[in-house]
C-alpha positions as CSV (number, residue, x, y, z in Angstrom):
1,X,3.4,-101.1,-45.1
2,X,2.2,-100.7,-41.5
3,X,3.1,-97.3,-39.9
4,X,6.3,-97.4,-37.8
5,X,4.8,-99.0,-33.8
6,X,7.5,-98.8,-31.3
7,X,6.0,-100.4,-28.2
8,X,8.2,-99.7,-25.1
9,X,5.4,-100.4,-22.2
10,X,5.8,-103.1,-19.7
11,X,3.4,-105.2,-18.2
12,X,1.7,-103.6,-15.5
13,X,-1.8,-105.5,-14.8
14,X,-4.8,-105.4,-16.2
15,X,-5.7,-102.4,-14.3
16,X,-2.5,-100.4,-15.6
17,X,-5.3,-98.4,-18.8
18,X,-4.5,-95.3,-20.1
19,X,-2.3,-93.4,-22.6
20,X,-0.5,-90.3,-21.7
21,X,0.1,-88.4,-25.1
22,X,2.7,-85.4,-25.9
23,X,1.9,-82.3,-25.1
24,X,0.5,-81.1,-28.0
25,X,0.6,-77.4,-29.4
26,X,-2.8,-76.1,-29.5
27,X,-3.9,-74.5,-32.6
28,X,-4.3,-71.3,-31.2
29,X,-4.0,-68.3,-34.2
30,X,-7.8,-70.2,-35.4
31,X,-9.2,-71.1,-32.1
32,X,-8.8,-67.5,-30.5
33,X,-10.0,-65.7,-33.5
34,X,-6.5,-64.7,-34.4
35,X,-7.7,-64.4,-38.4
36,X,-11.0,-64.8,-40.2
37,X,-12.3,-68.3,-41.3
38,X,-13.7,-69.1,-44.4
39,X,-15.1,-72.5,-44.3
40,X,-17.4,-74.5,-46.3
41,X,-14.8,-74.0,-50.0
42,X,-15.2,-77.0,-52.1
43,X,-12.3,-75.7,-54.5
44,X,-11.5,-71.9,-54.0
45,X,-13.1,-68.7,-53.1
46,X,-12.5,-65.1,-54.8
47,X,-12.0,-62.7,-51.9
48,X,-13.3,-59.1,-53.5
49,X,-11.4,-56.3,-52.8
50,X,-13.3,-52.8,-53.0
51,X,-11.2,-49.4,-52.8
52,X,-12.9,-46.2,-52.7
53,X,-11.0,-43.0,-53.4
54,X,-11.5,-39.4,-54.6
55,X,-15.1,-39.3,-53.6
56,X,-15.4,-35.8,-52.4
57,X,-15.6,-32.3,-54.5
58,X,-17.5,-29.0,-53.9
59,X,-20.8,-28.7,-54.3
60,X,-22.3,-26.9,-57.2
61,X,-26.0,-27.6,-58.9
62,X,-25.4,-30.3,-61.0
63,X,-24.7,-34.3,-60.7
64,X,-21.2,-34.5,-61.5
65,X,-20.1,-38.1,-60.6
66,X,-16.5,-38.5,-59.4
67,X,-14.4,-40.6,-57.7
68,X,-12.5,-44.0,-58.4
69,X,-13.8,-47.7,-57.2
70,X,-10.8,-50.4,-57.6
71,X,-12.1,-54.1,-57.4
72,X,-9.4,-56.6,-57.3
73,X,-9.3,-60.1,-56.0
74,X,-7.0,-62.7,-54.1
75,X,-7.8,-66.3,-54.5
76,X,-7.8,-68.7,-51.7
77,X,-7.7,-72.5,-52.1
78,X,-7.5,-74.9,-49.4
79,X,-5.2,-77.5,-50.3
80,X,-6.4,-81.3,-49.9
81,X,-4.7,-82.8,-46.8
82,X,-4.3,-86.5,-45.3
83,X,-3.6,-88.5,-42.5
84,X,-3.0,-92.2,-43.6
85,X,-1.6,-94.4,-40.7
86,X,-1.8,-98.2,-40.0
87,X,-1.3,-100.3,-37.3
88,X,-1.1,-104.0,-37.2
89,X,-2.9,-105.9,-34.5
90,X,0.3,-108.5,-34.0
91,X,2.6,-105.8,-32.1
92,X,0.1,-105.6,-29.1
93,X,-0.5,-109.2,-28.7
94,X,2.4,-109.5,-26.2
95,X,1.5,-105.8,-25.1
96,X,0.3,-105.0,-21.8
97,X,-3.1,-104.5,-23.9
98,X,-3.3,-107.9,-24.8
99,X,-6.3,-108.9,-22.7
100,X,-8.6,-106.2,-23.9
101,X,-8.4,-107.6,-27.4
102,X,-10.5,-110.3,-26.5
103,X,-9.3,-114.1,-26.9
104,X,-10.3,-115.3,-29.6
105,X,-7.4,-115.7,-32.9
106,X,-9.7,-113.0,-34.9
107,X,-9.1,-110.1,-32.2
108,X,-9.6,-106.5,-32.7
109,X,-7.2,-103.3,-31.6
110,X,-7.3,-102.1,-28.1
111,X,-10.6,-99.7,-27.7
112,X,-7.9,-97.3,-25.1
113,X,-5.6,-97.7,-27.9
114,X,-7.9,-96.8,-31.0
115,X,-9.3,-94.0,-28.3
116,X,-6.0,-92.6,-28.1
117,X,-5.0,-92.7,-31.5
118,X,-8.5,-90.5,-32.7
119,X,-7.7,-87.8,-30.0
120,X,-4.1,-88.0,-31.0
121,X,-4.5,-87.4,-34.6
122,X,-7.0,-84.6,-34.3
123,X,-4.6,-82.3,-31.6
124,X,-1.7,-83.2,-34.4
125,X,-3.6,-81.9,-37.0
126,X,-4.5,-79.1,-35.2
127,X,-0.4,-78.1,-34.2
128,X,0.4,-79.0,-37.5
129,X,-2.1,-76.7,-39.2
130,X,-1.0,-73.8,-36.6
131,X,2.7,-74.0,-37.9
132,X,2.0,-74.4,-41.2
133,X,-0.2,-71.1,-41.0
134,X,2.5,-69.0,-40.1
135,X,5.6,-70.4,-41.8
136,X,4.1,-73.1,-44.0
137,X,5.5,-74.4,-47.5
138,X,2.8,-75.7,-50.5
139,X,6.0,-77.2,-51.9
140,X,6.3,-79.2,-49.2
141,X,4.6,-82.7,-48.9
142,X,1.7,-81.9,-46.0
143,X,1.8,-78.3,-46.0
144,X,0.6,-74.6,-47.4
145,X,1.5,-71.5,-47.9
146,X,1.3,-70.3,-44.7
147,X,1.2,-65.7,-43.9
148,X,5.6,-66.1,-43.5
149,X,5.8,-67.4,-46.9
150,X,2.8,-65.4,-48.5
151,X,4.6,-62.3,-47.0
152,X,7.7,-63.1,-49.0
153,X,6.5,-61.9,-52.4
154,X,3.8,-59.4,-51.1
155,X,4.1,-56.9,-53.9
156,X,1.7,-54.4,-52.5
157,X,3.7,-54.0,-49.6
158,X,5.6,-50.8,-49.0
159,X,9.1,-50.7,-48.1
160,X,8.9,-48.5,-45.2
161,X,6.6,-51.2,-43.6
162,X,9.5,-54.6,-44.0
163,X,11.1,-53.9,-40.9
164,X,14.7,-56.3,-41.4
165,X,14.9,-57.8,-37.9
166,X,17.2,-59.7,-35.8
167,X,18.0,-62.1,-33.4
168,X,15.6,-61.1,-30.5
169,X,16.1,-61.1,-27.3
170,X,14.4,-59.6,-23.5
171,X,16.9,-56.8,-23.9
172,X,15.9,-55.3,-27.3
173,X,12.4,-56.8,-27.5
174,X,10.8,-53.6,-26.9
175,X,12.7,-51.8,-29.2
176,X,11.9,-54.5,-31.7
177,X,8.0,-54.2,-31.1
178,X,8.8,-50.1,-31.1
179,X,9.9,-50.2,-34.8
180,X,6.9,-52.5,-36.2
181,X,4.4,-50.3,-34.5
182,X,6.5,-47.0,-35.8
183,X,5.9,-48.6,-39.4
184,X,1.9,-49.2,-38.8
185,X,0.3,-46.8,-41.1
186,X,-1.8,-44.0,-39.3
187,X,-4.9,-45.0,-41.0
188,X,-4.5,-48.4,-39.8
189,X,-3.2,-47.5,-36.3
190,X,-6.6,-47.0,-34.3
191,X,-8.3,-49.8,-35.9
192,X,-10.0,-52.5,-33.4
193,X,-9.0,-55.3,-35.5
194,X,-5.4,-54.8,-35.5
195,X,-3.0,-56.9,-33.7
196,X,0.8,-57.4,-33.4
197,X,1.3,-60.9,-34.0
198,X,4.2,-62.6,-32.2
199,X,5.9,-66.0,-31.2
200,X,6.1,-67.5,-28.3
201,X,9.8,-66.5,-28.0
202,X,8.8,-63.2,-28.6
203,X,6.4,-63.2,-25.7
204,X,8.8,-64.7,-23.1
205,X,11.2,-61.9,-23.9
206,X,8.7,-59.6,-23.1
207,X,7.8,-60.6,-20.8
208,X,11.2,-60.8,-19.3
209,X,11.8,-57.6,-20.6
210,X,9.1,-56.3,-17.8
211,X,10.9,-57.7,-14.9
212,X,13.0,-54.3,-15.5
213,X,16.6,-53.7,-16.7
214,X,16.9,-50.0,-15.2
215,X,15.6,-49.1,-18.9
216,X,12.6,-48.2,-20.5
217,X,10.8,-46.3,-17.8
218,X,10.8,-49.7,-15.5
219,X,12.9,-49.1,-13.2
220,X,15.1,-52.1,-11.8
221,X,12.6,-54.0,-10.2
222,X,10.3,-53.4,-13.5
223,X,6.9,-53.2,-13.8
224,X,5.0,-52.6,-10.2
225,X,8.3,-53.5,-8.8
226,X,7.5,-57.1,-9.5
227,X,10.8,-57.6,-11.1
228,X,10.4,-61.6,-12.4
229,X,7.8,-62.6,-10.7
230,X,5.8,-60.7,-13.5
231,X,1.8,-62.0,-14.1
232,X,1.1,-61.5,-17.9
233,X,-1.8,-62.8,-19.2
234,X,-1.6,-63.4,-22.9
235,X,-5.2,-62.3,-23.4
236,X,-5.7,-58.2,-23.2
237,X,-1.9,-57.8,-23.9
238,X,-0.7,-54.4,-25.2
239,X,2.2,-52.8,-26.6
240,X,2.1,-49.1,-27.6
241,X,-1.6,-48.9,-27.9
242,X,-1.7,-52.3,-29.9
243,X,-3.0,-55.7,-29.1
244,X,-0.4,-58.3,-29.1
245,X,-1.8,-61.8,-30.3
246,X,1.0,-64.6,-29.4
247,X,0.8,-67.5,-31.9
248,X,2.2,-70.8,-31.2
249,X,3.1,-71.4,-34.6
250,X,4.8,-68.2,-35.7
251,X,8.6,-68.4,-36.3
252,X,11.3,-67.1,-33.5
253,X,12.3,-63.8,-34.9
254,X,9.4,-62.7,-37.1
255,X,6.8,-60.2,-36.0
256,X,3.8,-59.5,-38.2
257,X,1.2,-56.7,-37.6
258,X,-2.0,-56.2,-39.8
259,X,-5.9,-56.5,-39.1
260,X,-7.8,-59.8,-38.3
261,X,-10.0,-59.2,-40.9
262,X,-6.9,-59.2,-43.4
263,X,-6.1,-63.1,-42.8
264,X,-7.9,-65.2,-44.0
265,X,-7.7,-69.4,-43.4
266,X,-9.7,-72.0,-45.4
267,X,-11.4,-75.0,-45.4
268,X,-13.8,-77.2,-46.3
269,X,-16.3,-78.8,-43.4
270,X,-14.5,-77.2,-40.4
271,X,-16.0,-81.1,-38.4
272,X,-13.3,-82.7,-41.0
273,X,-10.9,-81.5,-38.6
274,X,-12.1,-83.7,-35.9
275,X,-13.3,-86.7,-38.2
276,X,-10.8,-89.7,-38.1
277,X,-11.9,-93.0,-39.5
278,X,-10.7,-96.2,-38.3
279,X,-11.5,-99.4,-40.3
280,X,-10.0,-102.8,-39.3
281,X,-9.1,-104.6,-43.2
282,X,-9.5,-108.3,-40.9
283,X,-12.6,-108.9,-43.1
284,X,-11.2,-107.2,-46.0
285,X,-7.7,-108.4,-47.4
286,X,-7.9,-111.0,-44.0
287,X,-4.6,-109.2,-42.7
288,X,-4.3,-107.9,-38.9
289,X,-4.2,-104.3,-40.2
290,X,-6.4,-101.5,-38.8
291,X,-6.2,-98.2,-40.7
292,X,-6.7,-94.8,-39.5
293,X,-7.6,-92.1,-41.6
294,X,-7.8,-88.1,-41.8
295,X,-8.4,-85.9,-45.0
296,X,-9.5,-82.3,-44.9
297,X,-8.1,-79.4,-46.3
298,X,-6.7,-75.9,-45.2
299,X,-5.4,-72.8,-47.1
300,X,-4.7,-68.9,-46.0
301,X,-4.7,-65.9,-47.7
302,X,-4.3,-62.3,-47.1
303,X,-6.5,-59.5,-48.4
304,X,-4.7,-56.4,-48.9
305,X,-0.9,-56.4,-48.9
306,X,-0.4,-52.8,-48.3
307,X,-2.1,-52.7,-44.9
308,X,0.8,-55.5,-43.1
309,X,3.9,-54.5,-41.5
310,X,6.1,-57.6,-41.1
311,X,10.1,-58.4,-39.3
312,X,11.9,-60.3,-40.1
313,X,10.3,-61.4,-43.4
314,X,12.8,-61.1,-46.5
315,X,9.6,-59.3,-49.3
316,X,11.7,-59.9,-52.5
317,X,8.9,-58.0,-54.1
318,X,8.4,-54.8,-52.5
């Protein structure tokens, strides 16, 4: 069965070439170095966990070894992933394409067309693997667990560091973003790894926030008396001495904050990600199908549980 091809173009001349896709969501938590990549996992990797504690006593004259080493492990394993789609040749015959498929009876697909359908699957993959990072479901046919879900039965996790959440909005972002970086342990706190990971809603509001409601400090016209007309870049970003990471894929409402080098995401050859294969089955099963195809896989993980502070995350084991 052919994937689903509605054509709704119109004759425009031979000169009328060119696709104009959807704007597609960049995968931009792996891209910007938002968490650590593991690539090159056939099946899983063991990610070792080393704590060091007690180490230190008074000196006297002999060798009296102290101290305890804790080695534990979190498994992470990329789950196998595909893209099978195909098109049949027949539904751009009377296309405004027609012509570039040659004239003959044995024609192929449009080369614009095939063009457009590599790029196209490569930037969905790579907005599909951003959501499913944050708020992914393995249960689900085409996802993984993604840090929202993983975060849901993180048993490691203190209490005092599941913030409950609500409905955000510019008027009690900051507060919001206050009571996640209240909950950040101190040890954790100065760290140049750690980040307060947000959605995009989250970052609007902000940013709203900073056009100045008479509160927090701002003033009326807000920040530098800019009131709306407020120039935040994303990058550099700070709240309360912590750098704010916006992800695309995050889920409205949900705030995470831990290290960079605590998240972890998966994969095989990190190229399968921009590999799509296209094979026309005319000289195989004689039909007018073409088939495009896209297999790789992708997993996350987190390393230590008790070093994340998460809202708006329900932990049913902490």
């Amino acid at each position: 069965m052919a994937t689903t091809n509605s054509i709704t173009t119109t004759y425009a001349g031979e000169a009328a070439q060119g696709y104009i896709a959807a704007a597609l969501l960049s995968g931009n938590t792996i891209e910007n170095g938002g968490v650590t990549v593991k690539p090159n996992i056939k099946y899983k990797q063991v990610i070792n966990r080393n704590k060091l504690e007690d180490i230190v006593r008074d000196a006297t004259c002999d060798f009296d070894a102290v101290g305890t080493i804790t080695k534990t492990e979190k498994i992470l394993e990329p789950k196998r992933l595909n893209v099978p789609l195909q098109v049949c040749k027949e539904d751009f015959r009377s296309d405004w394409d027609a012509v570039s498929m040659g004239y003959s009876a044995h024609d192929v697909l449009p080369k614009s067309f095939a063009d457009f359908m590599i790029a196209e699957m490569a930037g969905k993959v790579a907005e599909k693997t951003e959501i499913d990072l944050w708020s992914g479901v393995s249960s689900t046919n085409g996802e993984f667990d993604g840090f929202e879900t993983l975060f849901q039965t993180n048993a490691e996790q203190p209490a005092a560091q599941e913030i409950a959440g609500t409905t955000l909005t510019a008027a009690n972002i900051q507060a919001q973003m206050a009571l996640v970086v209240d909950a950040i342990p101190n040890r954790l706190y100065t760290n140049p790894n750690l980040r307060l990971y947000i959605p995009i809603s989250a970052y609007k509001f902000y940013v709203r926030s900073l056009g100045g409601f008479g509160t927090s400090g701002q003033g009326a016209a807000g920040v530098n008396s800019l009131g709306p007309n407020q120039s935040i870049a994303i990058d550099g970003l700070v709240f309360d001495g912590v750098q704010i990471f916006v992800c695309n894929g995050m889920s409205d409402n949900v705030m995470i904050c831990t290290t960079i080098d605590n998240l972890f995401f998966g994969t095989g050859l990190l190229s399968d990600h921009n590999e799509v294969k296209l094979l026309d089955m005319s000289d195989i099963d004689l039909s007018d199908n073409v088939r495009f195809s896209m297999k790789y896989t992708a997993g996350c993980q987190y390393g230590f549980g008790q070093d994340v502070v998460t809202y708006g995350i329900t932990n049913s084991a902490n």
